[in-house]
C-alpha positions in Angstrom: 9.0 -9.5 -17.2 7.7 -6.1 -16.3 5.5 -4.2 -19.0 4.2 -1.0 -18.7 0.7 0.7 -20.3 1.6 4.4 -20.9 -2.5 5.1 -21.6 -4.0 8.4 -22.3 -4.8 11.4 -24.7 -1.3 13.3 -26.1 -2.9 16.9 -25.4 -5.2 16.9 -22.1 -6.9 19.3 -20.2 -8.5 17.2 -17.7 -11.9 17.4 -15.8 -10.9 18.6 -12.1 -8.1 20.6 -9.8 -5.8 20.6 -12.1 -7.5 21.5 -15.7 -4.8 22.7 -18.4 -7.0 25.6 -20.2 -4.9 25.2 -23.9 -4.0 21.5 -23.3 -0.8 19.9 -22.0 1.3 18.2 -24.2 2.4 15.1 -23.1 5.3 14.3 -25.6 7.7 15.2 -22.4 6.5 13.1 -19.7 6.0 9.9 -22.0 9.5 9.9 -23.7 10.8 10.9 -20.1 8.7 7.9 -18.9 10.2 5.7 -21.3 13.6 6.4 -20.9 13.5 5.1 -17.1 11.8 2.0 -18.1 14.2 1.0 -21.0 16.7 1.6 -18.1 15.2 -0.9 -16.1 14.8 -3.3 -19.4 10.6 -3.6 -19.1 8.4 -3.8 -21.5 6.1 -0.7 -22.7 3.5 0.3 -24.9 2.1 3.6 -25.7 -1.6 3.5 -26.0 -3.6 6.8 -27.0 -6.0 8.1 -29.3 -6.2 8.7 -33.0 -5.4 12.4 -33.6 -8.1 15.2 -33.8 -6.2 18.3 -34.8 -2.5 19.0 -36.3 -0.9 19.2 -32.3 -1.6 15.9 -32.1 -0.2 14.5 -35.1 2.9 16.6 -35.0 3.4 14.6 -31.3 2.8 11.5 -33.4 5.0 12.3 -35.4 7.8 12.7 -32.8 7.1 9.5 -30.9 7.5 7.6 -33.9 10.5 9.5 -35.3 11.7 8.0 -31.6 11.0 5.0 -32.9 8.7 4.1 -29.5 6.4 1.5 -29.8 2.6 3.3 -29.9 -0.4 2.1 -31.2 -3.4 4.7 -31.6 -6.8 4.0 -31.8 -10.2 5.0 -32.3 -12.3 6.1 -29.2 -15.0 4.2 -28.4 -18.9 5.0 -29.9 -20.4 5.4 -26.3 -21.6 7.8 -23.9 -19.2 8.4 -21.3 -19.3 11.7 -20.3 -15.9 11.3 -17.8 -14.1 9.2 -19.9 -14.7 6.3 -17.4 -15.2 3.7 -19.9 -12.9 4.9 -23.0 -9.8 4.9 -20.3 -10.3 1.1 -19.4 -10.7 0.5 -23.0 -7.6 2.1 -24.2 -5.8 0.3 -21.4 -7.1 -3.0 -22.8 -6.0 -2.1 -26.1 -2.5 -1.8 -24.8 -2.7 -4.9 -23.0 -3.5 -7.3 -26.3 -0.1 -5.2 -27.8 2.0 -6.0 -25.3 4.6 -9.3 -25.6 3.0 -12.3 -23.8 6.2 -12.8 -22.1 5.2 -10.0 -20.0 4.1 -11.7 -16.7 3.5 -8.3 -14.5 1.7 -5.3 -15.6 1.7 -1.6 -14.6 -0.4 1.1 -16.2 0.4 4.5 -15.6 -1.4 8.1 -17.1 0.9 9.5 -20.6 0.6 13.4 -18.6 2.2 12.0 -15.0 5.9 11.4 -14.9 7.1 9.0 -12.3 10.3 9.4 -10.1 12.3 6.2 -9.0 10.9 5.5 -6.3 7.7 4.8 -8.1 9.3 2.5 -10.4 11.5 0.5 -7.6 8.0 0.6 -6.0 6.7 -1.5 -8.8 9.4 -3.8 -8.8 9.0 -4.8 -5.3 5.7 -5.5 -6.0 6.4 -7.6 -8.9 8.4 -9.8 -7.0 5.9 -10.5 -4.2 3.8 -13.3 -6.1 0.7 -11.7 -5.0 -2.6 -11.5 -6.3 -4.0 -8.4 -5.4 -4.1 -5.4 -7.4 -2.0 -2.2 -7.2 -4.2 1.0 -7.4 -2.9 4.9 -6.7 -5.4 5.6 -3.3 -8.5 4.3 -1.7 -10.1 6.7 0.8 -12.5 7.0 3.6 -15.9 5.7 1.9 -16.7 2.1 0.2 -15.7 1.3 -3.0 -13.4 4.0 -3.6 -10.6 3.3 -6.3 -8.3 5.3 -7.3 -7.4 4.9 -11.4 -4.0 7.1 -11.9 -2.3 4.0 -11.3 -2.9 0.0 -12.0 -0.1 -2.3 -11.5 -0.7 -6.5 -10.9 -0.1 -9.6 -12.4 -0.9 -10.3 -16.0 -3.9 -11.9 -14.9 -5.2 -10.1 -12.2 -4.9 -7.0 -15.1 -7.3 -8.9 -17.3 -9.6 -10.1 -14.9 -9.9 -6.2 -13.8 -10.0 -4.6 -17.1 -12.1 -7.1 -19.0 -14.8 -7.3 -15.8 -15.2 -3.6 -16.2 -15.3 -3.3 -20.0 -18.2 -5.9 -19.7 -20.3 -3.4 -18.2 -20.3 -1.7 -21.3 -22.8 1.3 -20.4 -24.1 0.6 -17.0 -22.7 2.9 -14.6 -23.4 1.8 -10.8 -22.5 4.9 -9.3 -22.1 8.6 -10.3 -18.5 9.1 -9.0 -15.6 7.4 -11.7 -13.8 5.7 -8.2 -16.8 4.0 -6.6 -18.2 2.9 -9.9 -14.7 1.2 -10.6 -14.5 -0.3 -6.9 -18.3 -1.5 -7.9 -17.5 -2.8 -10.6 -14.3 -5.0 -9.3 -15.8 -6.3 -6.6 -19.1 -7.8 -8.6 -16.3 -9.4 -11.0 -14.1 -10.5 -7.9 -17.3 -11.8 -5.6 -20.1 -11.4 -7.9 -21.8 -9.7 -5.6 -25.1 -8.6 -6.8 -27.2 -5.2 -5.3 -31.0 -6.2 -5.6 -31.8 -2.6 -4.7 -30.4 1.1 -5.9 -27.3 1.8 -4.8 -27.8 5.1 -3.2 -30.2 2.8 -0.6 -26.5 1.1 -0.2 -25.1 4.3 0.3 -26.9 6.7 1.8 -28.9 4.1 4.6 -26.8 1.2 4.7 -23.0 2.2 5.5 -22.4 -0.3 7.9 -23.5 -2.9 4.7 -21.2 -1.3 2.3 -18.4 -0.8 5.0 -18.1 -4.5 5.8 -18.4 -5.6 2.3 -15.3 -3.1 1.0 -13.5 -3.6 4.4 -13.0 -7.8 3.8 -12.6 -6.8 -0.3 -10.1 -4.6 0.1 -8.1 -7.1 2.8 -8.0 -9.7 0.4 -7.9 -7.8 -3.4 -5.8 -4.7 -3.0 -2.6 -2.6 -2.3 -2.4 0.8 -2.0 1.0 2.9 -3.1 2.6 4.6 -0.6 2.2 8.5 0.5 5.6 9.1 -0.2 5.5 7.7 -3.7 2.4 9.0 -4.5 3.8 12.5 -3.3 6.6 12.2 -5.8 4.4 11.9 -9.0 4.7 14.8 -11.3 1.2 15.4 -12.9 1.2 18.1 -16.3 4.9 19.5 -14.3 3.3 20.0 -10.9 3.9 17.6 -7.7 0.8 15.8 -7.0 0.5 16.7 -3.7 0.1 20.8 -4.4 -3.4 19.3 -6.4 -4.7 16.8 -3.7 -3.4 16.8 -0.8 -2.7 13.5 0.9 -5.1 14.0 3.6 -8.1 13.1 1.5 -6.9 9.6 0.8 -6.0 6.5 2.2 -2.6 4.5 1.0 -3.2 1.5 3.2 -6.0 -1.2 2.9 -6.4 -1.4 6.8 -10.5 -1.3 7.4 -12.3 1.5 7.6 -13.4 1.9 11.3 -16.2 4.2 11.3 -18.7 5.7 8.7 -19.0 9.0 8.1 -22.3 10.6 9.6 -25.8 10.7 7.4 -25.8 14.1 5.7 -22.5 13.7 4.4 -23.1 10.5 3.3 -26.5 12.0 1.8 -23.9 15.4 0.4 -21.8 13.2 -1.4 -23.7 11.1 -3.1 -25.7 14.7 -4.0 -22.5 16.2 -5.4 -21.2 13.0 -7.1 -24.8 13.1 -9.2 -23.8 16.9 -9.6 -20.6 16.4 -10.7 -21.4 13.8 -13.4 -24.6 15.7 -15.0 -22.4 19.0 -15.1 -19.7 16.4 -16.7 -22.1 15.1 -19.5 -23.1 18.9 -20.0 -19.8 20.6 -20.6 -21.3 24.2 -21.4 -23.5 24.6 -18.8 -20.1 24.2 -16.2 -18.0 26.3 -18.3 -20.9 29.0 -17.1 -21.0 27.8 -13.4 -17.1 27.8 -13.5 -17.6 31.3 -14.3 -20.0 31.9 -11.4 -17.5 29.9 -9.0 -20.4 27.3 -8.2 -18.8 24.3 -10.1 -18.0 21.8 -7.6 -14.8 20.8 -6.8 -13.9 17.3 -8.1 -11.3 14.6 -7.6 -10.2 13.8 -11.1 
């Protein structure tokens, strides 16, 4: 059996291209959501957060006048200034709630809705006894993992979420995606790196290429453009907030590395990005200026 993890806040607003000033309400997508998946007969669970304001609870207060099957919970006492490690532990949260007859999992955002090509996407992956997992984009660096979607086996679900979750506040690299594709492979290969990672990086692509090219091989699959294309994120289409041409939706290798000083720029910008991330105010006053940097997430 197919379950599905609807995981995320009810109201968000989001830390990159496509920010939603006043918050979006999610009530929408999720019930929308849900309605294709009882159509399909899976499984589901609505994972979020215990509410902080009276918007929140009134959405509460729908879903379970809908009689949906939600849990909410509290967020996790950590710093995490991107949410990275409160989103893998509200998906784990769903996980223990859903039935153990559900053999397949897939984990989708509560602000996307899906069309049904997503969804007959899923099911075709379901049936292919594989054990790789099911992300939403790589692209053309190492380590790279895109988290809007998660779909695999029960099993391969666990050993991804719980490897990460044991982490608990180490963070290997400054952008969310790498530090997830870090993270999976040390759980997958345990694969330790005796020195910092920007050495990794920054001086040693053709290292870090070879290690992510075999990984990703052997460990992952991609969704496709055109089902990627046809996600609906807070009522726009995906591809009018990143366009397709940044990522990659195949695991073929990568064949060459991008040149040193813009592997030296990014790894610059990704350190930007997560400091102006753990001090909110001080980018609310860049954003004004027009210097905040453009992010991925």
């Amino acid at each position: 059996m197919i379950g599905v993890i609807i995981q995320g806040p009810l109201i968000t607003f989001g830390q990159g291209p496509n920010n939603s000033i006043e918050g979006f309400n999610s009530c929408y997508t999720i019930t929308e959501n849900i309605k294709a998946i009882n159509r399909l007969g899976f499984n589901y669970i609505i994972s979020t957060w215990n509410a902080n304001n009276s918007d929140e609870l009134t959405i509460i207060k729908q879903l379970n006048d809908l009689n949906l099957n939600l849990i909410t919970i509290d967020s996790p006492n950590i710093v995490d200034p991107d949410h990275r490690y409160k989103h893998h532990f509200g998906i784990n949260a769903g996980l223990n709630e859903l039935s153990k007859d559900v053999n397949f999992i897939v984990k989708i955002r509560t602000d996307q809705l899906y069309q049904n090509k997503f969804w007959d996407f899923m099911v075709s992956i379901s049936e292919q006894d594989t054990e790789k997992l099911c992300i939403s984009e790589l692209y053309y660096e190492p380590f790279f993992m895109g988290d809007f979607i998660y779909a695999g086996k029960r099993s391969v679900i666990e050993k991804f979420i719980i490897g990460f979750l044991d982490y608990k506040r180490t963070n290997f690299h400054p952008c969310l995606a790498m530090d997830i594709g870090i993270k999976y492979y040390n759980t997958c290969k345990f694969k330790k790196f005796p020195l910092p990672l920007f050495v990794y990086f920054v001086f040693m692509p053709n290292y870090t290429r070879n290690l992510w090219n075999n990984f990703i091989q052997d460990n992952i699959i991609v969704i496709p453009k055109n089902v990627r294309n046809g996600i609906l994120w807070r009522n726009i289409p995906i591809s009018k907030i990143i366009t397709c041409d940044l990522f990659r939706f195949n695991s073929n290798p990568i064949e060459k590395n991008i040149n040193f000083l813009e592997r030296l720029f990014n790894y610059i910008t990704h350190i930007k990005i997560y400091l102006l991330k753990a001090h909110p105010k001080i980018a609310k006053n860049l954003r004004k200026l027009k210097k905040f940097p453009e992010v991925l997430r």
